[in-house]
Each structure stands twice: as C-alpha cells, then as structure tokens.
C-alpha positions as CSV (number, residue, x, y, z in Angstrom):
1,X,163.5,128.1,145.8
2,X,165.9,126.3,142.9
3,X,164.8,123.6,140.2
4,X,167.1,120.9,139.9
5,X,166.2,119.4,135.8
6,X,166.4,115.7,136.3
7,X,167.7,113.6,133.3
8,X,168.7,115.8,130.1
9,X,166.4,118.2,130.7
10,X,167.8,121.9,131.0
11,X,166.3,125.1,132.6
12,X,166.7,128.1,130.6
13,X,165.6,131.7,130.9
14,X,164.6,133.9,128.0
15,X,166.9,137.1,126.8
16,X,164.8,140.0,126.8
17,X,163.2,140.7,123.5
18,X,164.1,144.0,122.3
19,X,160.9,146.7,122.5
20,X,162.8,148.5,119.5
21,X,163.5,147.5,115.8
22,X,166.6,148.9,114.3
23,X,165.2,151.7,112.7
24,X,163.3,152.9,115.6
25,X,159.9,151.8,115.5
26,X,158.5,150.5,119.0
27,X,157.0,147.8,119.1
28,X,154.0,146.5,121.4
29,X,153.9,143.3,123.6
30,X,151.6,141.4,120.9
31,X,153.9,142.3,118.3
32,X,157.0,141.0,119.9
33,X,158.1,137.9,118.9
34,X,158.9,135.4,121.6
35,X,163.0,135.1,121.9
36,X,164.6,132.4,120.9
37,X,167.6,133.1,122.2
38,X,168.2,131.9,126.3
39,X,170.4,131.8,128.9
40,X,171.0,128.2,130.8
41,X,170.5,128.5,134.3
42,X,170.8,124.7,135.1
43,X,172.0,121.1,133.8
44,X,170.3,117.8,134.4
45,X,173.0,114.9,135.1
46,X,172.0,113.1,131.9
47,X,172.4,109.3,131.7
48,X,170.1,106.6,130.2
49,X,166.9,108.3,129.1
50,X,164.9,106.1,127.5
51,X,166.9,103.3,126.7
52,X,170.4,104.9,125.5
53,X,172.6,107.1,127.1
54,X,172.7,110.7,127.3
55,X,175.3,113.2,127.6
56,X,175.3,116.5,128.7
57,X,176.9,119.4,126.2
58,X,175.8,122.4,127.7
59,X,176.9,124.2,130.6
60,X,175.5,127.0,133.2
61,X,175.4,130.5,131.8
62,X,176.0,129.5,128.3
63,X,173.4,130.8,125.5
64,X,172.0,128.9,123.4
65,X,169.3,129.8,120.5
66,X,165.9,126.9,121.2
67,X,162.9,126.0,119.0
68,X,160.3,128.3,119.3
69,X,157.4,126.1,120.7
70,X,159.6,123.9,122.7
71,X,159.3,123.1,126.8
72,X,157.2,123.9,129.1
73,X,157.1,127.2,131.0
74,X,156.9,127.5,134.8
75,X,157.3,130.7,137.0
76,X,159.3,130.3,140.5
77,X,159.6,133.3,142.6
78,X,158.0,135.7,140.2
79,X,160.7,134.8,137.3
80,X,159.2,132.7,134.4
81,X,161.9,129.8,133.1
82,X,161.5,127.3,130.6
83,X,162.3,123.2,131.0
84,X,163.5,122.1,127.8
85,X,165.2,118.9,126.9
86,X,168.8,119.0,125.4
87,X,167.8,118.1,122.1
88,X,165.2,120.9,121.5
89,X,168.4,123.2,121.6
90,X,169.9,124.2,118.2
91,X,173.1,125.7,118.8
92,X,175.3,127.6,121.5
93,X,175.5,131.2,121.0
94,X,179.0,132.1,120.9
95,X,180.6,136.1,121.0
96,X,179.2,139.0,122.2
97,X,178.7,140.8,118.7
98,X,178.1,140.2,114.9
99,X,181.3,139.3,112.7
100,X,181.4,142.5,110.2
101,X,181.4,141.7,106.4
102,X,185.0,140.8,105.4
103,X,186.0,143.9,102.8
104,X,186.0,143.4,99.6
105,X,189.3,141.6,97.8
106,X,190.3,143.1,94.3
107,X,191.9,140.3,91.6
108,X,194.9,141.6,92.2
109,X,195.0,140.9,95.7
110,X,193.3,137.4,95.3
111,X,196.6,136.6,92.6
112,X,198.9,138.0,95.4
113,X,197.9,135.4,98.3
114,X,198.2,132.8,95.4
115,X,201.5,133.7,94.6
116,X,200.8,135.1,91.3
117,X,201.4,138.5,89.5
118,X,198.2,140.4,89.2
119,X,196.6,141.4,85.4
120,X,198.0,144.8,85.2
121,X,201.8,143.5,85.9
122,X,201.7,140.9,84.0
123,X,200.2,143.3,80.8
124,X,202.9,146.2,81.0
125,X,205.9,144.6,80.5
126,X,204.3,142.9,77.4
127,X,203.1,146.3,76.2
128,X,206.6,148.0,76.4
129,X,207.6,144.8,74.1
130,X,205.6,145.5,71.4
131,X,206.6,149.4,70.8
132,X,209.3,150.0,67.9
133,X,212.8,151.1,69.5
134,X,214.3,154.6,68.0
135,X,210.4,155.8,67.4
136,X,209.4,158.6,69.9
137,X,206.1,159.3,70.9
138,X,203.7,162.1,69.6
139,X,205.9,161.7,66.3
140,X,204.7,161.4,62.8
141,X,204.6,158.8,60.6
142,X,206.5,159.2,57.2
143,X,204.9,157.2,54.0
C-alpha cells in the first residue's frame, strides 16, 4: 500500500533518534526527544488550497527539519509516517556533515587579504629609522 498526499500536503518519515548522547550516556525511549528531522517520501501536486495558489518546493528523498507538534501520524504496513502540510516545514537539510569552525585569522592575515602591510612590517622599518648611524650596539655612552 502507498499514500498519495493530495494538495500541499507532504508525507514524511522520521530519521531515527539517536539512543546515544555524545558523551556516551544512553538514553531510554521516554527520554528521547521526538526528531525533528525527516525524510520526504512523497509530494502532493499543490495548486489552489484555499483560495490561492500553491506551489510545491520540496522533492522526494530530500530532508527537511519540521515543527515538533505538526501533522498527523498514521502507520501503513507496520512503518509510522507523518502527513504534514508544506508550510509546517522549516527548512531543507542540506550536506551530509557539520561545517567545522573556520580557524582562527591573526591581524596580520586579515591586513594581507585587504591589501595592507600587517603591524609588525609596518613598525620595523620605522624602528631602524630612529637609531643614530655610526653608534654600535652594547656600547657606552660618553658624558
């Protein structure tokens, strides 16, 4: 058996929640949060629900992140799915994996992509300026 949504309805199924939290604690069925994140398994046709018209922006196998208390749930064949309507979706899940933190930039490198010289350049040639020719370092001063 299939269900076919009829208007801009969608039919999603649930990721699996994960049993585990990231430090290893297991948790039980009463503590697990119910997912938010789900996969689409079918697309209504959209067009005029309730007076203006409707179009569909999700597709089949995308996954999308829903409201929590939204649709209503329905078991066919011993799998439980979910009818929601488009607009109870929040967003399309997009990449596999988390984007790492972007490493740190120094001031130096932050002058470079601006196409300036960084502090420490710009201070050394300034400092050699300043010194008295014909005077060596380490030497005394006479009075």
């Amino acid at each position: 058996m299939t269900i076919r949504p009829l208007a801009d309805r969608v039919v999603i199924k649930s990721v699996e929640a994960e049993e585990t939290t990231k430090s290893g604690i297991i948790l039980t069925a009463a503590a697990q949060e119910k997912p938010s994140i789900a996969e689409i398994v079918a697309v209504g046709p959209g067009g005029v629900v309730d007076g203006k018209e409707v179009k569909m922006f999700v597709k089949v196998g995308e996954k999308v992140l829903i409201s929590k208390y939204s649709g209503t749930e329905v078991k066919v064949d011993g799998v439980e799915y979910s009818i929601v309507r488009q607009e109870d979706i929040l967003a399309v899940v997009e990449g596999g994996e988390a984007k790492k933190p972007a490493a740190k930039t120094t001031s130096a490198d932050s002058a470079k992509k601006r196409g300036r010289k960084p502090a420490a350049e710009k201070a050394a040639p300034a400092a050699a300026a300043k010194k008295k020719p014909g005077r060596k370092p380490g030497a005394k001063r006479s009075k």
